[in-house]
C-alpha positions in Angstrom: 50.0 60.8 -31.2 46.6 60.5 -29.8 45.9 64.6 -30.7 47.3 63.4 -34.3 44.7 60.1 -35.4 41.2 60.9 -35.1 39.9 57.4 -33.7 42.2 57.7 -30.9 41.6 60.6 -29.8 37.9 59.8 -29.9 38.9 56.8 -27.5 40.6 58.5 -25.2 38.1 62.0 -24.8 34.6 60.1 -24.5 33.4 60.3 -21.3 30.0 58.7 -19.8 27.1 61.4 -19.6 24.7 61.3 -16.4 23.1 65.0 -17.4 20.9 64.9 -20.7 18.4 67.4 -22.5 15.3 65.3 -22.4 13.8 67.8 -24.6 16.5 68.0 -27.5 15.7 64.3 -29.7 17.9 62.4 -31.1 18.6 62.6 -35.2 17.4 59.6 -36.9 20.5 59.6 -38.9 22.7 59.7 -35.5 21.1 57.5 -33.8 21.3 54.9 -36.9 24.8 55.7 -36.8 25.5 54.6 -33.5 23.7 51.1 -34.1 25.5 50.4 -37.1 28.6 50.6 -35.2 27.3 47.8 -32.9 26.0 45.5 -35.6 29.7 46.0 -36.8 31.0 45.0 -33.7 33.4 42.0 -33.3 31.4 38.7 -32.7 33.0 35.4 -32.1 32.8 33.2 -34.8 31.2 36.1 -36.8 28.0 35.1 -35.3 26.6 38.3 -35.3 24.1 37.4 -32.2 23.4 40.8 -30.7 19.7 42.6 -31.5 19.0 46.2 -30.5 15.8 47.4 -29.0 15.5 51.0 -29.9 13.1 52.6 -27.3 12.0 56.3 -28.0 8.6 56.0 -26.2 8.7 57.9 -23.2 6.5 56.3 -21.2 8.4 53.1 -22.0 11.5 54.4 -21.0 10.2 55.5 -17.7 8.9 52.3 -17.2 12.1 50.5 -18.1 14.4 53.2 -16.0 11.8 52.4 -12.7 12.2 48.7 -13.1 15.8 49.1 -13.3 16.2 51.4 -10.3 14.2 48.9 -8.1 16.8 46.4 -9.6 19.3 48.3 -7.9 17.6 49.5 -4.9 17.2 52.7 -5.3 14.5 55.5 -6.4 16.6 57.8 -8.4 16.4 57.6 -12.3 19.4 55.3 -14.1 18.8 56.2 -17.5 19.5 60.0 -16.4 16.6 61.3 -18.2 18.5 60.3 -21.7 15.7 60.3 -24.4 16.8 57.0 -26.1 17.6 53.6 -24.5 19.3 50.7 -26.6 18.7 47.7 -24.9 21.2 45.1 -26.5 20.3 41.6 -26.0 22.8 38.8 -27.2 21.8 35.0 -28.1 22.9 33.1 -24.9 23.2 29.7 -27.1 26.4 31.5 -28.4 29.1 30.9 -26.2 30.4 34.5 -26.5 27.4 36.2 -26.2 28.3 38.6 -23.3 31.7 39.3 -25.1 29.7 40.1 -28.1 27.3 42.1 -26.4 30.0 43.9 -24.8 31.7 44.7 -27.9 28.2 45.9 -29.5 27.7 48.4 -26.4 31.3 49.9 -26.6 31.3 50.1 -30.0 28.1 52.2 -29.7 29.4 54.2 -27.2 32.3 55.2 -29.1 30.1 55.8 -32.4 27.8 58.1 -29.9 30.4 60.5 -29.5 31.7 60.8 -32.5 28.2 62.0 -34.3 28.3 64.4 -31.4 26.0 62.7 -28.6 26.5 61.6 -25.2 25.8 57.8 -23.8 26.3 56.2 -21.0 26.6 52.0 -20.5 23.2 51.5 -18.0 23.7 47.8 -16.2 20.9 45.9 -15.3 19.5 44.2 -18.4 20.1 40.5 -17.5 18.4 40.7 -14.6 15.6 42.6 -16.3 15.4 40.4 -19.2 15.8 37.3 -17.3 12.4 37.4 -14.9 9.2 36.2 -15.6 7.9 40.0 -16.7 11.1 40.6 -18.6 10.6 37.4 -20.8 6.7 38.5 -21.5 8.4 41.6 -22.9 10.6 39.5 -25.2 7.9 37.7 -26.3 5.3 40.5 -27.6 8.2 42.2 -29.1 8.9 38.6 -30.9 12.1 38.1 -29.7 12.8 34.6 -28.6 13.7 33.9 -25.2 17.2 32.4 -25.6 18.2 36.0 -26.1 19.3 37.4 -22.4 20.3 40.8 -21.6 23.7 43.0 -21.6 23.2 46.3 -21.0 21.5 49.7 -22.7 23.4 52.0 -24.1 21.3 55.3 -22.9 21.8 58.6 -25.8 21.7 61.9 -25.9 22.6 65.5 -25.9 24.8 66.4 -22.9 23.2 68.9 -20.8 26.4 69.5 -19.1 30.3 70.4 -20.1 31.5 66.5 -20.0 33.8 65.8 -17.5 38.0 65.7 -17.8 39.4 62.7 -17.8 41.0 61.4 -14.3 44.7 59.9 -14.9 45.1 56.4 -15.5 46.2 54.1 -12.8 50.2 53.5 -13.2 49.7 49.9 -12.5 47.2 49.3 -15.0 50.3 47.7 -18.1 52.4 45.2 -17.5 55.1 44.7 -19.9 56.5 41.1 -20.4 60.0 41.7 -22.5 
């Protein structure tokens, strides 16, 4: 069945990438494919509280992958040399705003490999987003400070064969007849 219907199959084969060619860019037309599929993303109540912070520059990304590592205690890079980094940020006023969030980010992930590119779900953002430094950055990019992180959705071309999948656990369903 899953071989059969397109969407399924797409579920079921993506795979996060950790191995990018930092010197192939992204498409324009790709990459505003994959944050369409976010803005399309469920939202409770349709309230459609998610923005997107598209970040190309290089020397930004660096920047944001450094604080992250230090975040997570460690020196290696998090965004895996991946030329793009979505940051999505959801309205914390709306109750469901890490659900919508959530959504947005696996949504994009999905929509990332079916226009051929490789992404990857980078943690993180709230506590980024939520210091003192992370709330200047909010601010000069106009963004108003209810808004709290989720996560960034890293992009790019897979420098590597992606990996099989590993067999789902057998106690994972429960069936209540």
């Amino acid at each position: 069945m899953f071989e059969e219907n397109a969407v399924l199959h797409a579920l079921c084969s993506r795979r996060s990438v950790r191995h990018y060619d930092s010197h192939k860019p992204v498409e324009r037309e790709k990459l505003e494919a994959v944050l369409t599929a976010g803005q399309y993303a469920p939202t409770g109540r349709n309230a459609m509280s998610t923005k997107f912070v598209v970040v190309q520059n290089q020397t930004l990304l660096h920047q944001l992958s450094k604080w992250n590592a230090s975040i997570m205690g460690v020196d290696s890079n998090p965004f895996y040399g991946a030329p793009v980094a979505i940051l999505v940020l959801a309205d914390s006023k709306v109750h469901t705003w890490v659900e919508d969030g959530s959504l947005a980010i696996g949504a994009m992930l999905d929509a990332a490999y079916a226009v051929g590119l490789g992404s990857c779900w980078i943690h993180r953002a709230r506590e980024m987003f939520d210091s003192a430094d992370g709330k200047a950055l909010l601010a000069q990019w106009h963004i108003p400070e209810c808004y709290r992180g989720v996560g960034f959705c890293i992009l790019g071309y897979a420098s590597d064969k992606l990996p099989n999948a590993v067999p789902r656990k057998k106690d994972q369903i429960i069936w209540l007849d």
